[in-house]
Structures are given as C-alpha cells and as structure tokens.
C-alpha positions as CSV (number, residue, x, y, z in Angstrom):
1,X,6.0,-18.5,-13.4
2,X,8.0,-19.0,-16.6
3,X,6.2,-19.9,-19.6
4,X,6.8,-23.2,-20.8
5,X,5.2,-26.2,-22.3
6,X,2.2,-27.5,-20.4
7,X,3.1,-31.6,-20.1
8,X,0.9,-33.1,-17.6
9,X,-0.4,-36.3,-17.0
10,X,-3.6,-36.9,-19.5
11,X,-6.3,-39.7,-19.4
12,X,-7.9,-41.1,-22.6
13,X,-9.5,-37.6,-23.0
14,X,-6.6,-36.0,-23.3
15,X,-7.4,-34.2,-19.9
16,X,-5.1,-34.3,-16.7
17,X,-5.5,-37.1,-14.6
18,X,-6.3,-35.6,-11.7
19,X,-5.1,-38.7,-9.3
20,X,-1.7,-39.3,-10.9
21,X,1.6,-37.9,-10.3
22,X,1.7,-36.2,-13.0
23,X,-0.9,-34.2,-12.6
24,X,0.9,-32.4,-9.5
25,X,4.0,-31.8,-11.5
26,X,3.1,-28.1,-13.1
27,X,1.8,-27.2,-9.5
28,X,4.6,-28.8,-7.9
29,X,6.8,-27.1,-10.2
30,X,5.2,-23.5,-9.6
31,X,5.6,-23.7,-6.2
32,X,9.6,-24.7,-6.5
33,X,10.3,-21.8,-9.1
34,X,9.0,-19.3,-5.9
35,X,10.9,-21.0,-3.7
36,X,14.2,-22.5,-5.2
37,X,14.6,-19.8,-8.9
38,X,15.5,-16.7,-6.6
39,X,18.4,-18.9,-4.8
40,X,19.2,-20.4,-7.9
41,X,19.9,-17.0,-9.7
42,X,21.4,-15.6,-7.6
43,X,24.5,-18.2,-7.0
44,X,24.7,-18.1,-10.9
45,X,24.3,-14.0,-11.4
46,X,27.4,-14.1,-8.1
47,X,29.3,-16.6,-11.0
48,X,28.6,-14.7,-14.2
49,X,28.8,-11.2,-12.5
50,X,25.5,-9.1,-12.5
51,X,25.6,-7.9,-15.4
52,X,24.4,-11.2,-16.8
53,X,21.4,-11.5,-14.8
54,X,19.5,-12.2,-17.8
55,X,21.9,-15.4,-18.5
56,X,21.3,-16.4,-14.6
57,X,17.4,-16.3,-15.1
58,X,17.4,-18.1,-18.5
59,X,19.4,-21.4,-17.1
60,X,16.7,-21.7,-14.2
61,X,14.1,-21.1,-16.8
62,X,15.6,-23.8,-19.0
63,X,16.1,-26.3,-15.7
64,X,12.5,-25.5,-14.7
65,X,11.3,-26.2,-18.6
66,X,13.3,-29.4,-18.0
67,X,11.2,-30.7,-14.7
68,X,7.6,-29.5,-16.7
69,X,8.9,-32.0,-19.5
70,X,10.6,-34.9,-17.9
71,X,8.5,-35.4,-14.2
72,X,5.3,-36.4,-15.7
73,X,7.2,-39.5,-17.7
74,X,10.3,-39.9,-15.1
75,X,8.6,-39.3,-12.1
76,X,9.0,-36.4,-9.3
77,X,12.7,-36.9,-7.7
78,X,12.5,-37.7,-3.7
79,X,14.2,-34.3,-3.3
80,X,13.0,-32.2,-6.2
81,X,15.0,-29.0,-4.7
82,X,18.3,-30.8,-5.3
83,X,17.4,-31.8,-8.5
84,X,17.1,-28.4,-9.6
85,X,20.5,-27.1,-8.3
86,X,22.1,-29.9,-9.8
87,X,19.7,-29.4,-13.6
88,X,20.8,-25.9,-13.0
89,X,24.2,-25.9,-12.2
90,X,25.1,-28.5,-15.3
91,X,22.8,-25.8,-18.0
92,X,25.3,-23.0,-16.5
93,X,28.1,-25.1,-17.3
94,X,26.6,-25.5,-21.2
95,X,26.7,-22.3,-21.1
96,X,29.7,-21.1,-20.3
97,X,31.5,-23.8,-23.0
98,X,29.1,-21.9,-25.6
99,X,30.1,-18.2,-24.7
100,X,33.7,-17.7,-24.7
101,X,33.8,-14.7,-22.6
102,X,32.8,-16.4,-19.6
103,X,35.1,-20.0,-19.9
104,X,36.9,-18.4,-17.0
105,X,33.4,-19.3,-15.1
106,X,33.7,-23.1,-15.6
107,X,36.0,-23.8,-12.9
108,X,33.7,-21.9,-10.3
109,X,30.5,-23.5,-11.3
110,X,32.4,-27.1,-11.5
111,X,33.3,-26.0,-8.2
112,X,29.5,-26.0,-6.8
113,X,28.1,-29.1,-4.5
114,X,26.9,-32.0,-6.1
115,X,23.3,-32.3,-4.9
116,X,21.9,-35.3,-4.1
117,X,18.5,-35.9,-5.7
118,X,17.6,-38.7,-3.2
119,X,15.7,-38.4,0.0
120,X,15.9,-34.6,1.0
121,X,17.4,-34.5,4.6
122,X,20.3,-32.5,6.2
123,X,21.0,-31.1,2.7
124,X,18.4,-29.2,2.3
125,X,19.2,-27.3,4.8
126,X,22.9,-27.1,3.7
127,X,21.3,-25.7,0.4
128,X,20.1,-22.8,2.1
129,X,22.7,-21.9,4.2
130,X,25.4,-22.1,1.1
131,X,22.7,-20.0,-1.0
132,X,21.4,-17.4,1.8
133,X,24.3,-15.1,1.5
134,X,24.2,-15.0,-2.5
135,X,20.2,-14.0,-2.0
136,X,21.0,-10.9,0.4
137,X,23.7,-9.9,-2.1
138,X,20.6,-10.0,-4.8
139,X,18.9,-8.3,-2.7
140,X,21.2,-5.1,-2.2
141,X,21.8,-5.2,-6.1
142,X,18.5,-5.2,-6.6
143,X,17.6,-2.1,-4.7
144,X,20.4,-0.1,-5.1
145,X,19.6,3.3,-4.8
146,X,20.6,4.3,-8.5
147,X,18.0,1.9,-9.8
148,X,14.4,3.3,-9.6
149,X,12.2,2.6,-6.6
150,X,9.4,1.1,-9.4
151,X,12.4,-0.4,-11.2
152,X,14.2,-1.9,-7.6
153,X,10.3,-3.6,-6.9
154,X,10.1,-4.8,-10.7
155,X,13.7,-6.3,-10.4
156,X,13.2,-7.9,-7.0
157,X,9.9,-9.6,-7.5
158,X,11.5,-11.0,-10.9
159,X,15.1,-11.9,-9.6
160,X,14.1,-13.1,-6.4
161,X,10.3,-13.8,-6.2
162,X,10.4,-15.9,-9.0
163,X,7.7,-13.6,-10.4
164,X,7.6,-13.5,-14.2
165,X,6.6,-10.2,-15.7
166,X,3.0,-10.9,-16.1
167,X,2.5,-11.9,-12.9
168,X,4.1,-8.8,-11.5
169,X,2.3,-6.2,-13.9
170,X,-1.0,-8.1,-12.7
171,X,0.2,-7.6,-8.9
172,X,0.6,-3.4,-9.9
173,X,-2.4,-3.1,-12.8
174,X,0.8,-1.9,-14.8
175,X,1.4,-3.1,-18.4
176,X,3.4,-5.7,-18.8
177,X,5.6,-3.1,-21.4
178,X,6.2,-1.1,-18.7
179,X,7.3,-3.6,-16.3
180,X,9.6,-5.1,-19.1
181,X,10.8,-1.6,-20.1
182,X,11.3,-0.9,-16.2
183,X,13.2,-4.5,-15.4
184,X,15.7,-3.6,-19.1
185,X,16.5,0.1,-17.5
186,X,17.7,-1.6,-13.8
187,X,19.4,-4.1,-15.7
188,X,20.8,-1.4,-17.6
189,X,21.9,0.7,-14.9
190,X,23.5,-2.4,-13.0
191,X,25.8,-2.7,-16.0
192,X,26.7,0.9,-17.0
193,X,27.3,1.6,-12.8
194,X,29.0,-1.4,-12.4
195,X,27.2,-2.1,-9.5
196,X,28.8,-5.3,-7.3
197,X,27.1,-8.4,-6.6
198,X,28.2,-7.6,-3.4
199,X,26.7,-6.5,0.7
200,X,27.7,-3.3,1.5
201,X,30.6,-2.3,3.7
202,X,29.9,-0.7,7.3
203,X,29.5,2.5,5.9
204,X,27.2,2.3,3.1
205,X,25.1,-0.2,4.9
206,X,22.6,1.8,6.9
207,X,21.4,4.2,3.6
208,X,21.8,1.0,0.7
209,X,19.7,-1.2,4.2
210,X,17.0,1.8,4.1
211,X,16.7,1.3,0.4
212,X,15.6,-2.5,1.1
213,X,13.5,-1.8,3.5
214,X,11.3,0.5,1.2
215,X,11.0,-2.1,-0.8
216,X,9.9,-4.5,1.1
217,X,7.3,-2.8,3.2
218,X,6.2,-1.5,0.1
219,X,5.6,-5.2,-1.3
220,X,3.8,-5.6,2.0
221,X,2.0,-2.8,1.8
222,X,0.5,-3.3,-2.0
223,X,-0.1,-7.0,-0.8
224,X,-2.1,-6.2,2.4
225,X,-4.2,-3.6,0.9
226,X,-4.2,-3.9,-3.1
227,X,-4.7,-0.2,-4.5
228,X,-6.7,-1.8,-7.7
229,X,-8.3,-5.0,-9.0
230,X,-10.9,-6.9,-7.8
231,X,-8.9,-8.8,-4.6
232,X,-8.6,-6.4,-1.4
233,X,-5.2,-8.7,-0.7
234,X,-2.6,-10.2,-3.1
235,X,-1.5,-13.1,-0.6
236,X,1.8,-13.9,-2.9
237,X,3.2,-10.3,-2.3
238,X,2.3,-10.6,1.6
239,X,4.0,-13.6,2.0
240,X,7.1,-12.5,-0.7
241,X,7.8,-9.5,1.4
242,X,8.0,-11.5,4.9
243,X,10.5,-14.0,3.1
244,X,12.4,-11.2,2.1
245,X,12.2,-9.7,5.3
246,X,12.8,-13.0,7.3
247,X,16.2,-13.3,4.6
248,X,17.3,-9.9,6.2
249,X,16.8,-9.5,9.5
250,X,18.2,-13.8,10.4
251,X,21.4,-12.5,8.2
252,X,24.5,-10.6,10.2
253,X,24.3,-8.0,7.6
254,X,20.6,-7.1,8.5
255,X,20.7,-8.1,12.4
256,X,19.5,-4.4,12.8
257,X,16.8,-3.7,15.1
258,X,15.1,-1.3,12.6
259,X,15.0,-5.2,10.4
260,X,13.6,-6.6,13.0
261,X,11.3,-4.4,14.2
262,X,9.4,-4.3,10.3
263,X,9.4,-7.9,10.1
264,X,7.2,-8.1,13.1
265,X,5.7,-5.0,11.5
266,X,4.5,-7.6,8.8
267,X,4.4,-11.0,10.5
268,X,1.5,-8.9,13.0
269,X,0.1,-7.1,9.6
270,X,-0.3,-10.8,8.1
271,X,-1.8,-12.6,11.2
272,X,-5.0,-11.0,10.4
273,X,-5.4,-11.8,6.7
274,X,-7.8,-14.7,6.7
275,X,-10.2,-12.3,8.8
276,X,-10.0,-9.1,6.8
277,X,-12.2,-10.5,3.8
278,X,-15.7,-12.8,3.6
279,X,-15.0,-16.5,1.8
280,X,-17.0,-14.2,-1.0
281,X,-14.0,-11.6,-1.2
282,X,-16.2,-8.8,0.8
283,X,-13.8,-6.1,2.9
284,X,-14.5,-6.9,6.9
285,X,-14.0,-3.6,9.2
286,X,-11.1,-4.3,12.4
287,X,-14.6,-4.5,15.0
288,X,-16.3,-7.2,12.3
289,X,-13.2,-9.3,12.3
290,X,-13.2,-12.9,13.9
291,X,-10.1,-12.8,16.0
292,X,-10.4,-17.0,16.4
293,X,-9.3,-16.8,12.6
294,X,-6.0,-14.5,13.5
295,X,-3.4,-16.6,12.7
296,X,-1.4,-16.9,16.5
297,X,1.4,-18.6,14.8
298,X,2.2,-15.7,13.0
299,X,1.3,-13.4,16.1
300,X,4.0,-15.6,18.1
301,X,6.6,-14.6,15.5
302,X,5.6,-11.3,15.5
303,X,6.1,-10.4,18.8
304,X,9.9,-12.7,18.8
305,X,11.0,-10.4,16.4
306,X,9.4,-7.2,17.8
307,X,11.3,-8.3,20.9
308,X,14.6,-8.4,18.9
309,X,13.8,-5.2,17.7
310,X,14.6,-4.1,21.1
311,X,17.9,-4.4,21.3
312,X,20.0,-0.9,21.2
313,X,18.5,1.9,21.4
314,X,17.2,2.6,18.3
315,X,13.4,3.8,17.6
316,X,12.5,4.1,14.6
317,X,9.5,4.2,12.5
318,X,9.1,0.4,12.2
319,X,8.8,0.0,15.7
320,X,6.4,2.1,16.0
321,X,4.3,1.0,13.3
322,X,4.9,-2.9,15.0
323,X,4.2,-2.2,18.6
324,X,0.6,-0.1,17.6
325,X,-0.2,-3.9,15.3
326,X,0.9,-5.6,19.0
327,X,-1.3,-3.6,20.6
328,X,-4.5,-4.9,17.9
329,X,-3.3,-8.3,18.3
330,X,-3.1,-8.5,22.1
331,X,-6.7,-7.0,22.6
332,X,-9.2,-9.8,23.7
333,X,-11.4,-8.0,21.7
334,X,-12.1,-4.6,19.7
335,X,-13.7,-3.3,22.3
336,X,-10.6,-4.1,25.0
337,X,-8.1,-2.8,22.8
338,X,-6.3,-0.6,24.1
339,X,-6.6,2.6,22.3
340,X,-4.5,5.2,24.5
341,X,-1.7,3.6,24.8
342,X,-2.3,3.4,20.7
343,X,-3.0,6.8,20.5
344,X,0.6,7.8,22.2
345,X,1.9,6.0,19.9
346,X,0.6,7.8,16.7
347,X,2.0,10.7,18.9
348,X,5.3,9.5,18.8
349,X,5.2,8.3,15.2
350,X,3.9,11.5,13.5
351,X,6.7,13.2,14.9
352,X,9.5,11.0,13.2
353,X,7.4,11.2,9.7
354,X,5.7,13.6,8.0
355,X,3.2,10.9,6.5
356,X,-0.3,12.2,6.1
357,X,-1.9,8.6,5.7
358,X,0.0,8.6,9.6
359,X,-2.0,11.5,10.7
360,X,-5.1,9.8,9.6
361,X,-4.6,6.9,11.4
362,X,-3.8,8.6,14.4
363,X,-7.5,10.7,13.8
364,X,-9.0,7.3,14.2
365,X,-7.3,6.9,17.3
366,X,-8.0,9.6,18.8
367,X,-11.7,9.3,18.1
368,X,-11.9,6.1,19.6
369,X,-10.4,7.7,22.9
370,X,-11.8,11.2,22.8
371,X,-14.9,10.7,20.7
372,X,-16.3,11.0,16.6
373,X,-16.4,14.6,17.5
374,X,-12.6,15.4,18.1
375,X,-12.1,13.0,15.3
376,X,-13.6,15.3,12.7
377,X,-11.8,18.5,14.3
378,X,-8.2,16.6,13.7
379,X,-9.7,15.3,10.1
380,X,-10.3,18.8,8.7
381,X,-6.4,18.9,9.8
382,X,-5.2,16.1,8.0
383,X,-7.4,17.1,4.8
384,X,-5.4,20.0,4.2
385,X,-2.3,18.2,3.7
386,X,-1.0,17.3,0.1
387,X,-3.1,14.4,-1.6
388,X,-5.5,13.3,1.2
389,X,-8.6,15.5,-0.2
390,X,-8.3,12.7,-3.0
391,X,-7.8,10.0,-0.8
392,X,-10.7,8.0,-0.4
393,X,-10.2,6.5,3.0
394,X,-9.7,9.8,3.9
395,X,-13.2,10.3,3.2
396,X,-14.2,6.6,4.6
397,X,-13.2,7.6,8.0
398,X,-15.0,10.8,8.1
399,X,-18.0,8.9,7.1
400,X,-17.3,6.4,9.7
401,X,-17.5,9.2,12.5
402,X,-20.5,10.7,10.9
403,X,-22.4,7.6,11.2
404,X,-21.6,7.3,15.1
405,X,-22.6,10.5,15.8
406,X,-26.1,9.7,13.9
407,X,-25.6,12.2,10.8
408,X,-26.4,9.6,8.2
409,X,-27.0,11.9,5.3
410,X,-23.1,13.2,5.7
411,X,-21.8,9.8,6.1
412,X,-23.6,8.7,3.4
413,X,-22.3,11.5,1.1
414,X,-18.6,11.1,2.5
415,X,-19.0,7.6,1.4
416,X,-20.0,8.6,-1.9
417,X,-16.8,10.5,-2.1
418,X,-14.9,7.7,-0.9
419,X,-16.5,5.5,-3.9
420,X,-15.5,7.8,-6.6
421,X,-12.1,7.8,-5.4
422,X,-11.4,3.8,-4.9
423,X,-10.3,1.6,-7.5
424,X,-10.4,-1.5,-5.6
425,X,-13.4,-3.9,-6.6
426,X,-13.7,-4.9,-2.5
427,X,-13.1,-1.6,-1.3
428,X,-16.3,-0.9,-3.9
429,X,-18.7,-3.0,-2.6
430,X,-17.7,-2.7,1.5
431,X,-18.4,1.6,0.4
432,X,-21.6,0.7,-1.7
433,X,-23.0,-1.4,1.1
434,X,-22.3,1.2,3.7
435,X,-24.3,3.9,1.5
436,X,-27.1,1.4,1.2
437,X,-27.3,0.8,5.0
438,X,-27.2,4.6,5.7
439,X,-30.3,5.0,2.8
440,X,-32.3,2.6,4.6
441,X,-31.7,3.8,7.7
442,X,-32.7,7.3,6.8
443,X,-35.8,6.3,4.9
C-alpha cells in the first residue's frame, strides 16, 4: 500500500499493543486501500479527466495517510468505507481551490453524496453501485490497446488494485524503475492520445473487451502459478483478477458470455488453491491434492457463471479452458475424472489457438487416456514448436511419463532439465525431490 507514517497503538515499550484498537488500524487500513482506493480513483480521475490520474491517486493517498494518523487517537469510524469517500471527496475539493485549471471541477465534486460515517448499512451498497460504472471506465482506460500490455498490467494493479509500485514489481521480480518508468509511459500515452475516461461504444467494444480480458487472465495466470520467487502462488493477484473479473462480467457493458465464461475460468482455477501447496510452501501434483480442502464455495460460483457463459452461441477459448477446470472439479477423485471427455476438449481448444503450452496440456491428456507411451509420441510434437524446448514443464511432463513407464534414469534426467529451466523456489524443490525419489529408487 502507500507509504506513510506508521502510527499505531504503542504500550510503555513503545511496541504495538496488540489488544487495542489501534493496533488493527494499519491492517485495517491496508485492507480498505485494496478495497475502497481503486473506487475512489476512479470517481475522482472521471472528475479531473484522465489525464490527472496522478492527482486522483495522490488525494486517496493523502485521505488514507489521514486514517493511519487520526484512527489510533480518534478511534476506527462505524463505517470506515464512508469515511473515506467523504476524507476523499473534501482533499479533491482542496485541490481543485489550489489549482486554477480545474476550479471548473468544484461544482462536480460538491456535487458527490455525503457519506455517512455511522453504522454501515444500505449505503454501502449504494457506494458501490454509484462507483461500479466509474471502475469499468478505469478499467477500459487502463487497458487500452495503445498502452503496452506490461504497461496496461502495471497501470491496472496501481489504479485499481490499490497496488503501490513495490508491491507490484515484487508480484513480477521486475525493478521497481521499470515498473515506475512503465506506469509514466501509460500515463503518458493516456494524455498525448487523449484517451476518454469512457466504456466503449458498440463497435469498439468486443476488440478494447479482448484487451481486458488479457489482462486479467494474465493477472490470474501470474497469481496461480508465479513464474519466479520463492511462493508457487501470489494469492493477492488470484483474488485481484477475479474482482476485476467479477466487475466485468455483473456490468451490462461486459454481460458477454466470453466474460463469463473466464470468470468461471478463474473462480474453478482458484477453488483449488489451498490444496496446490504443503502449510511448508511445497508444490502438490493434481493426484496428491486433498479435494476436502477445494474450496466448494468458489466451485458453486464457478459453475453459475460457466452456466451464464452459455448463453448465445458463442465458444470461445475461455469456455473451453472453464468447462476442462469443471471437469477437475466434478471428479470424485483423480482417478474418476473424467479424462476423455477432457481430452476432446483439448481437441477443440488447440484448434481455436495456436498455444503450445495448450498442446502440452492436451499431451497429458491424452496420456492419461491412451497411455505414457502415446504421451511421449505427441511430446516430441509439441517440443518442436517455438519456446517449449526451454520450457521446463515441458520437460516435467516428459519425466512424469518416463517415471510411469519405469525408465527412472530418463525421468530423472528430464527432471534435471526441468530444474535448470525453473526459477520458482517451489517449483525447485517439488523437481529436486522427484530426482531424489527416482535416485533412490534406482540405487
């Protein structure tokens, strides 16, 4: 979150006291900038235009400065949400009576609902509804096709993630020059394109919609399966890209079935989080997962929205991708899962992309229908196409069907390969361990 000063409540040795009030403000606090700054910012970027982001940002950093400085003394409003609209929306109107070139702005800001701070009932609710059509605007500005696709991510997770530039250069192993440099070029393009604050009309919606999309799955995907660091899953991307893709798809602008159908892409993806790792961090395999830790709230959700996705006739990659996850999360068990009707899947999917990391998937599936054997044919395929002989999974899998058909000293070596190629600390230790079992084994 924003930097700012760290006021908490402190006992007589000057250390946080843990039972008091004050001691939940920074966390409380944290949790409000991911939740409220993205709405926030994007009312007030609507207001100043975007090409005063920056502005937008720095009045919720101020108001959020405010609650670190005056909650631990005051005490936490009954509806700290409100609070900050209100905080927010009277730093916007300093503002504008300091910078003469927006005193045109006053009457539009005045013109914003006066939030109660009291007991947070109805009105919270009416807070999101007023604010929900300002966030998809941010959304399409964000990831306008003009901007970058590292430059759209950057901007998105910092506009409407409340993620602060740290944060996000930790969530990519990036420098955190880079991500600034990347967040002052989007900006920068916004303002020389004069791109509007603005959802686009019927026909620029499906290829600006696309654009989104990308970015979201793309969030997802980095979240699910972190490409570097030492945790196999970055939980606040996961749960980032959902929101975004629950703000979509429950808007009329998004109420495509293409929307819904990647939602429940993700919703399906995420049910299986708190199984894919040990408490100790340690990468568990689909067959070594506990299904009773699934989460079949989130599988519930997953297959509403995959059922929305059905409307229209429509097919497109997303439901594809969502109805194999249905498939996972309907089997009793990895065994019962049901892997031709999986496979014909993967059939259809590989011939609406040209994904090789598709292809691969779909080896697995075959092998687990037709056998290890037919899975190495079709991977000696897929490692001719461009950028999977470096691909370490690439090389996981074909050590996986070398160790069912008994070869150890080839699975062991294509594990090797796969070691040399990863970057993730879990990924690491799950490949490490599997060389050590096929050693021992062997010896």
């Amino acid at each position: 979150m924003a930097e700012g000063p760290n006021i908490v409540g402190e006992n007589a040795e000057g250390k946080p006291a843990n039972g008091s009030p004050s001691a939940k403000v920074p966390q409380l606090v944290d949790h409000l900038f991911r939740h409220q700054a993205g709405q926030v910012v994007s009312t007030l970027t609507r207001i100043f235009g975007p090409q005063h982001i920056d502005l937008a940002e720095d009045v919720v950093q101020e108001t959020l400065i405010k609650a670190l400085r005056q909650w631990p003394y005051r005490g936490i409003p009954d509806n700290p949400a409100a609070w900050i609209m209100r905080v927010a929306k009277n730093a916007a109107l300093d503002v504008l009576r300091r910078d003469r070139a927006l005193l045109d702005k006053q009457e539009e800001i005045a013109r914003l609902p006066e939030y109660s701070t009291g007991t947070p009932g109805p009105q919270v609710e009416l807070i999101d509804n007023q604010l929900w059509d300002d966030q998809l605007r941010m959304m399409f500005t964000c990831c306008h096709p003009a901007i970058s696709r590292p430059a759209r991510v950057a901007l998105t997770l910092k506009t409407l993630g409340g993620f602060g530039v740290p944060e996000i250069a930790r969530a990519f192993l990036t420098q955190e020059a880079t991500i600034a440099q990347r967040l002052v070029r989007a900006k920068h393009t916004i303002r020389e394109m004069n791109i509007p604050f603005e959802v686009p009309g019927a026909e620029e919606l499906p290829a600006r919609l696309d654009s989104v999309l990308d970015v979201i799955y793309l969030l997802f995907n980095e979240g699910y399966n972190a490409h570097q660091g030492e945790d196999l899953v970055r939980h606040d991307l996961c749960e980032e890209a959902i929101r975004l893709g629950t703000l979509a798809a429950h808007h009329p602008a998004g109420d495509r079935p293409k929307v819904h159908a990647l939602l429940a892409l993700m919703l399906l993806q995420a049910s299986r989080l708190p199984a894919r790792t040990t408490p100790e961090g340690d990468l568990l395999l689909l067959d070594e997962q506990d299904r009773h830790r699934w989460d079949k709230r989130l599988i519930w959700q997953g297959f509403l929205e995959l059922e929305r996705s059905a409307s229209g006739d429509e097919m497109s990659e997303y439901h594809l991708q969502a109805s194999i996850a249905a498939c996972h999360a309907a089997a009793p068990s990895y065994d019962e899962t049901d892997w031709a009707r999986i496979l014909a899947q993967y059939d259809l999917l590989v011939r609406i992309t040209s994904s090789p990391v598709v292809e691969l998937n779909r080896a697995v599936a075959l092998a687990m229908v037709h056998g290890p054997e037919a899975g190495l044919v079709e991977l000696a395929r897929v490692r001719k196409m461009p950028g999977m002989e470096g691909y370490h999974l690439l090389h996981a899998t074909a050590a996986e069907f070398w160790r069912r058909l008994g070869d150890l000293a080839r699975a062991s070596e294509s594990y090797k390969r796969a070691l040399n190629l990863t970057a993730n600390e879990a990924e690491k230790r799950f490949l490490k361990r599997k060389i050590g079992e096929c050693e021992s084994t062997q010896s």
